[in-house]
C-alpha positions in Angstrom: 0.0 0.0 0.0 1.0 3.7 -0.6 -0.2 6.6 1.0 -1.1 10.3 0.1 -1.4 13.1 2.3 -4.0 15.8 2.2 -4.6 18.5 4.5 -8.2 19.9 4.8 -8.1 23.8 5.3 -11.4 24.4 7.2 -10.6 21.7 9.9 -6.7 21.9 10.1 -6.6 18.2 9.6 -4.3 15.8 7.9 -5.5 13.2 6.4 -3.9 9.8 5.1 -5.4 8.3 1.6 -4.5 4.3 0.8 -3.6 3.7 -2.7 -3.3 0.4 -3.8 -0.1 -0.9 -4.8 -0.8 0.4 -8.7 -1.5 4.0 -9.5 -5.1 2.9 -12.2 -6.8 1.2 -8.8 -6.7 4.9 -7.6 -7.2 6.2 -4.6 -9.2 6.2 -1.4 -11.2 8.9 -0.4 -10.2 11.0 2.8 -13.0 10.1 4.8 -14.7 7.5 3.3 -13.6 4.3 1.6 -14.4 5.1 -1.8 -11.8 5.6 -4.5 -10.5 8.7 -5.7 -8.2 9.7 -8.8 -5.4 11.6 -9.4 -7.9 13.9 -11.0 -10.1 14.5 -8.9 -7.7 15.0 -6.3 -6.7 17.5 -8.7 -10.4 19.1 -8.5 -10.5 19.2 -4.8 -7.4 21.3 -4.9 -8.3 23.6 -7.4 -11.9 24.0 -5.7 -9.7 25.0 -2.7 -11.3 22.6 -0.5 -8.3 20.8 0.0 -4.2 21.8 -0.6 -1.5 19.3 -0.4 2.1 19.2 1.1 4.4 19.8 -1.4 3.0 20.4 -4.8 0.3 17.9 -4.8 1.1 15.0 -3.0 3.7 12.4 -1.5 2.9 9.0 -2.6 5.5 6.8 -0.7 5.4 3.1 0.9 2.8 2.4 4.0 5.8 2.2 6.3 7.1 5.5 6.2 3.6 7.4 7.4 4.3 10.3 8.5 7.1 13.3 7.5 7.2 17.1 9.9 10.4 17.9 8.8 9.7 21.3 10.4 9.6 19.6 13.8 12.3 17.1 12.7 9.3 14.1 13.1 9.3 11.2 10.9 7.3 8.1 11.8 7.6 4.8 10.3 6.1 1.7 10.7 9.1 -1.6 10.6 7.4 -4.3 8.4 10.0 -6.6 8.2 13.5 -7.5 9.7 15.5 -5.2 7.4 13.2 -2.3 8.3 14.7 -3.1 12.1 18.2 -3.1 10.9 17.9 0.0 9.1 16.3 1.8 12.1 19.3 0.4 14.6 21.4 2.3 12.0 20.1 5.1 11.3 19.3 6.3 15.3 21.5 8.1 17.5 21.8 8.8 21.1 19.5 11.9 22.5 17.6 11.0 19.8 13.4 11.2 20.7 11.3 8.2 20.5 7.9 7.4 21.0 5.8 3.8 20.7 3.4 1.8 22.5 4.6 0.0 25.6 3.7 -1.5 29.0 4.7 -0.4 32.1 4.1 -0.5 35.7 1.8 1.3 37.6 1.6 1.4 41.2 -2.3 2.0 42.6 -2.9 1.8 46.2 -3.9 -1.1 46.3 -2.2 -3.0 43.6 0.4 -3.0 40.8 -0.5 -3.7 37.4 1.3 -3.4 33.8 -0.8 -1.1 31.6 -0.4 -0.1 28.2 0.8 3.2 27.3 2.7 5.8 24.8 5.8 6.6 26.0 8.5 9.0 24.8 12.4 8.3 25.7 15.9 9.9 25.3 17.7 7.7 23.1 21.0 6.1 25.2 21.5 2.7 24.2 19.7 0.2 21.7 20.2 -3.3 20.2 19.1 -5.1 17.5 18.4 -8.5 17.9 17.1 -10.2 14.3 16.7 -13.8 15.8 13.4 -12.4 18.1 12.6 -9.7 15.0 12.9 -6.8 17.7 14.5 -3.2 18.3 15.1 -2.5 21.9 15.2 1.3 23.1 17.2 2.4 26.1 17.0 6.1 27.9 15.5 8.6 30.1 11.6 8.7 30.0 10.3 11.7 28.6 6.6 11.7 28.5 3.9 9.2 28.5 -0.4 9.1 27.3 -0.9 8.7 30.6 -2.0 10.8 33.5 0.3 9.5 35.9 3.7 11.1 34.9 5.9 9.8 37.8 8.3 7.5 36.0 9.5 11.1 34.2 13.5 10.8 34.3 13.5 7.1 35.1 15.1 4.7 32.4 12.6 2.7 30.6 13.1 0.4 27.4 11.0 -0.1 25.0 10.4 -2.7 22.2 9.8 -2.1 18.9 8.7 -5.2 17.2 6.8 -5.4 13.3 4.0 -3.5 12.6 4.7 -1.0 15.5 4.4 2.8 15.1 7.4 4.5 16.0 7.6 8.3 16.0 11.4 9.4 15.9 12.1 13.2 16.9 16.2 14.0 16.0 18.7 16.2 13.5 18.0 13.9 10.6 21.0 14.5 7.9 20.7 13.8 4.2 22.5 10.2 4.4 19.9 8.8 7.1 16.8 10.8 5.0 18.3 8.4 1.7 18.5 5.3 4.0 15.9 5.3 5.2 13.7 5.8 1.7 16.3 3.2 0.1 14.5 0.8 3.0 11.2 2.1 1.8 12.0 1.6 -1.5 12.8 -2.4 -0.9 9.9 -3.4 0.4 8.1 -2.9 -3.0 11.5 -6.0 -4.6 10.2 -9.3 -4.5 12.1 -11.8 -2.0 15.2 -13.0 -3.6 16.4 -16.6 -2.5 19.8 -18.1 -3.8 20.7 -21.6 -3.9 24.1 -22.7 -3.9 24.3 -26.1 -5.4 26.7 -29.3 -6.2 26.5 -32.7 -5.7 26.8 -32.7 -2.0 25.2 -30.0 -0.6 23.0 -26.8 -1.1 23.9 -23.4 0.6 20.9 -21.1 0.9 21.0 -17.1 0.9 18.2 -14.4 1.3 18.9 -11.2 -0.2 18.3 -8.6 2.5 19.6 -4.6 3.1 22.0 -5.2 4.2 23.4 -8.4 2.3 23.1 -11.7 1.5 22.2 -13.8 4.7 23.3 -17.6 5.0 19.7 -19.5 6.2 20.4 -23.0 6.0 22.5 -25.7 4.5 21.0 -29.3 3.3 23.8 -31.9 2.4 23.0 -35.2 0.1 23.1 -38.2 1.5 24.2 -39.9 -1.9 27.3 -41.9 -3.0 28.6 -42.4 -6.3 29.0 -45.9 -7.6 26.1 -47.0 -4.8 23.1 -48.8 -5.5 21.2 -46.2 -4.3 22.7 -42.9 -5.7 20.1 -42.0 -8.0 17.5 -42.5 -5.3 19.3 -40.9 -2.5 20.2 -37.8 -5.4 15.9 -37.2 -5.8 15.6 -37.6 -2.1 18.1 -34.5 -1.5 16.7 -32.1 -4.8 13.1 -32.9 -3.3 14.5 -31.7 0.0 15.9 -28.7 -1.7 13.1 -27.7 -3.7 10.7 -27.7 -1.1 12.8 -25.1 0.8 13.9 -23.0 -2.6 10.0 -23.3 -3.4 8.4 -22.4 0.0 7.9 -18.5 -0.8 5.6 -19.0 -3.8 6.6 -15.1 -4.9 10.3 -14.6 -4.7 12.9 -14.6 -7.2 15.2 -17.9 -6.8 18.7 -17.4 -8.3 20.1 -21.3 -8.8 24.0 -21.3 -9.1 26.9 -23.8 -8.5 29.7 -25.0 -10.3 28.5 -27.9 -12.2 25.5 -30.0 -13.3 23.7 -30.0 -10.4 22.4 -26.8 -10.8 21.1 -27.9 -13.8 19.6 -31.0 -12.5 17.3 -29.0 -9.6 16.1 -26.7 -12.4 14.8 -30.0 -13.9 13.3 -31.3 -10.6 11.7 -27.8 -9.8 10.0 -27.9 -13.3 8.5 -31.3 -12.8 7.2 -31.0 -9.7 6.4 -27.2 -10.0 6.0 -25.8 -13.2 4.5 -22.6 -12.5 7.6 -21.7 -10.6 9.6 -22.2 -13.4 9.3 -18.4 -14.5 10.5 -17.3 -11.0 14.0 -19.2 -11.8 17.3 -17.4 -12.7 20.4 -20.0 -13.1 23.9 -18.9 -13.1 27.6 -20.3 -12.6 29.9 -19.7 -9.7 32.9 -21.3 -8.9 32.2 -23.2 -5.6 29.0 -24.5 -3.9 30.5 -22.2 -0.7 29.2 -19.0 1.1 32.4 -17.4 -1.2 30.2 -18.1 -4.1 27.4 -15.7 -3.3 30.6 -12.6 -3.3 31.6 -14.1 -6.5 27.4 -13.5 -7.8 27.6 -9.9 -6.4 30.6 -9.1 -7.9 30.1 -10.1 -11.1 27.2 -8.4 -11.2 25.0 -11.1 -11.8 22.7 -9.8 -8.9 22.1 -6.3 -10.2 21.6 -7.4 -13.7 18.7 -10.1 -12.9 17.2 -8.8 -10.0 17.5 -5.3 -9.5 19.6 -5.0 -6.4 22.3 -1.9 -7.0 23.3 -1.1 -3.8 24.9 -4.1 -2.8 26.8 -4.2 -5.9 27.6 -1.0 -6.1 29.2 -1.6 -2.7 31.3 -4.5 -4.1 32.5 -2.8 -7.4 33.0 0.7 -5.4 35.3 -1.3 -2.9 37.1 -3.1 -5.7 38.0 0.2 -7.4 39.3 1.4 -3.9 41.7 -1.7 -3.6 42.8 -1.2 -7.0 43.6 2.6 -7.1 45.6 1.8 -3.9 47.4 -1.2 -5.1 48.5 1.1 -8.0 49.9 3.8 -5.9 48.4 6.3 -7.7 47.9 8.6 -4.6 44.2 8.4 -5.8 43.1 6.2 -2.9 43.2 7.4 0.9 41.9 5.8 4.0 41.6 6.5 7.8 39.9 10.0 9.4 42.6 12.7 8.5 44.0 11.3 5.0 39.8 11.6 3.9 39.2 14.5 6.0 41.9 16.3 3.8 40.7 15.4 0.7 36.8 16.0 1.2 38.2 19.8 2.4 40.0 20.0 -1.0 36.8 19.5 -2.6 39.1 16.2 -4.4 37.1 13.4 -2.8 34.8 12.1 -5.7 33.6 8.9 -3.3 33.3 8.0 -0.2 33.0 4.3 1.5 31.7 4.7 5.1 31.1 1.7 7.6 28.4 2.3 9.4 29.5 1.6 12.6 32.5 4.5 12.4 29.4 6.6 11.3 27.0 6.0 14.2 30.1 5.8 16.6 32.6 8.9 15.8 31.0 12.4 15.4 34.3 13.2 13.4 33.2 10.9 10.6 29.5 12.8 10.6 31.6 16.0 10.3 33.5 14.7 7.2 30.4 13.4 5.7 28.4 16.4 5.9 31.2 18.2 4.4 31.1 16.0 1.5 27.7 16.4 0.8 28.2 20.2 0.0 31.2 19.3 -2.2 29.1 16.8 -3.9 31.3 13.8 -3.5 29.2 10.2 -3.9 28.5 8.3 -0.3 28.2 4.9 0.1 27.5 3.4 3.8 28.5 -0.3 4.2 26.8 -2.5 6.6 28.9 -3.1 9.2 28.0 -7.3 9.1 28.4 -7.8 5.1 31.6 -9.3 3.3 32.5 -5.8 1.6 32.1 -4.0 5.1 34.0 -6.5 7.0 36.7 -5.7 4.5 36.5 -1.6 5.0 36.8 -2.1 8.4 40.5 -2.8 7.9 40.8 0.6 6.4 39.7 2.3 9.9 36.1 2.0 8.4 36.3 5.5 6.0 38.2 5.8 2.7 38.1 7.7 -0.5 38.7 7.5 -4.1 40.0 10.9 -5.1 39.1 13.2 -8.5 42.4 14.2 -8.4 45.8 13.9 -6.1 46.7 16.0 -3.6 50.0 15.5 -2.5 
């Protein structure tokens, strides 16, 4: 679902139209569940009945709902587990956050955990993906209810899926693009990759922040046996019903020989409409190494649509190369990029996230980069390509020109 925003002049209201997920099934009416067009949204606002934010409206995904860039307010809704990860990095401390929660509250005659809005100062937070959950650490604020005592205590809150989270801070322009790059990849299809030989399958799920290892399944068959060919359909059936258990994603079948070949096959017999979801490529080993070797050749971007994490690889290539040549056209750690960002000579910039959230230096040399309009990209800290920057003190540069 998308959403437009309307404000209605007599009332001082906002109010938030559902689109469905094409622009020709229109719109919904602002009070009442009828459709309503471009056009005569168009009407409305020439009637003066009704003016919109920004020239006529912001159609965006569900899960950013809300933009007050005057009060520095966004609220966003986390629909997934990369929505979660984006959110841990893209907060700050003294940040201001609001969701539901429960909390104690004394009476005189009893203690009971009620539900309630509260606000916090931003301290501490963790992401933990394995319970899908964001948890909050600081200073309470406010909260919806009456009782107001807790004020100054610490309280934590957790933000789980489909939880409204309203997020009060100095947002900067890298943390505005990250967090509509999120928006924007919840629209992609789910992308599973299968890393196949004889003996084993090595699943991956495309998310924001890379490709993440699910599961393994290993074949039970010997060559030469009796039984090979048997135990060879028991271990495809095993591995289709996994690759095939998301009826809408994208599956990208690779490996190194003929087995790749041989679970297209199986797939096809046993489900032939999912035959059109397939993409089948070669890598050079059935091994967690393979699904690099995919990014980096570009196979990813070309078939399914996913830049940035290629971008990241090629971008990080290009570093290693320009500094293996000595060209004095690749420079790493805070001072070395700081210098060239003030030149106006930094033409990219590779950024860990981590040195980002963690070093108010880096911010400094980012935001200085911005004005000089030099190209940021911000690695996830747990990806191959990040893990890799982080030898470089987590910031380098590839320069327009030298400097020294």
């Amino acid at each position: 679902m998308f959403l437009v925003w309307v404000f209605k002049k007599q009332t001082g209201k906002s109010y938030i139209c559902e689109r469905a997920s094409v622009l020709y099934k229109g719109l919904l009416s602002l009070e009442k569940k009828e459709p309503l067009g471009i056009k005569k949204l168009k009407d409305l606002r020439e009637k003066r009945k009704y003016k919109c934010h920004f020239p006529l409206a912001i159609v965006i995904p569900m899960r950013i709902i809300l933009r007050d860039m005057r009060n520095n307010l966004i609220v966003v809704v986390p629909e997934n587990l990369n929505d979660l990860w984006h959110l841990s990095k893209i907060i700050e401390p003294g940040d201001q956050v609001k969701c539901l929660t429960s909390r104690k509250v004394k009476t005189e005659s009893s203690e009971d955990r009620q539900k309630m809005k509260i606000a916090i100062s931003l301290e501490k937070w963790e992401f933990s993906p394995y319970i899908n959950r964001l948890r909050l650490t600081g200073k309470m604020l406010s909260s919806s209810k009456e009782d107001m005592t807790g004020v100054g205590s610490y309280h934590t809150l957790d933000v789980e899926l489909d939880m409204k989270i309203d997020i009060v801070k100095q947002w900067k322009g890298y943390q505005i693009k990250r967090l509509e790059a999120a928006a924007r990849e919840r629209i992609r299809k789910p992308v599973t990759i299968v890393l196949i030989d004889d003996e084993k399958a090595v699943f991956g799920v495309l998310r924001g922040y890379g490709i993440e290892v699910v599961t393994e399944i290993y074949s039970r068959a010997s060559k030469g046996s009796d039984t090979h060919e048997t135990k060879m359909r028991e271990f495809l059936g095993s591995v289709t019903a996994k690759a095939c258990s998301e009826p809408n994603a994208k599956l990208v079948i690779a490996g190194p020989g003929f087995a790749k070949e041989n679970l297209c096959k199986f797939i096809g017999e046993k489900h032939p409409g999912f035959s059109r979801n397939i993409i089948m490529e070669s890598v050079s080993y059935a091994e967690v190494n393979g699904f690099e070797e995919l990014l980096n050749r570009g196979v990813i971007e070309k078939l399914v649509g996913e830049e940035r994490l290629e971008q990241e690889a090629k971008l990080l290539t290009q570093f290693l190369a320009t500094l293996g040549k000595g060209d004095g056209l690749g420079v790493y750690g805070k001072e070395n990029v700081a210098t060239a960002v003030n030149y106006g000579a930094a033409r990219e910039l590779l950024v860990l996230d981590n040195a980002l959230r963690k070093d108010s230096d880096v911010q400094g040399i980012l935001e200085q980069a911005e004005k000089t309009g030099a190209t940021i990209l911000i690695y996830a800290s747990e990806s191959a390509s990040g893990k890799q920057l982080e030898s470089f003190k987590g910031l380098a540069a590839i320069l327009r020109y030298k400097i020294s």
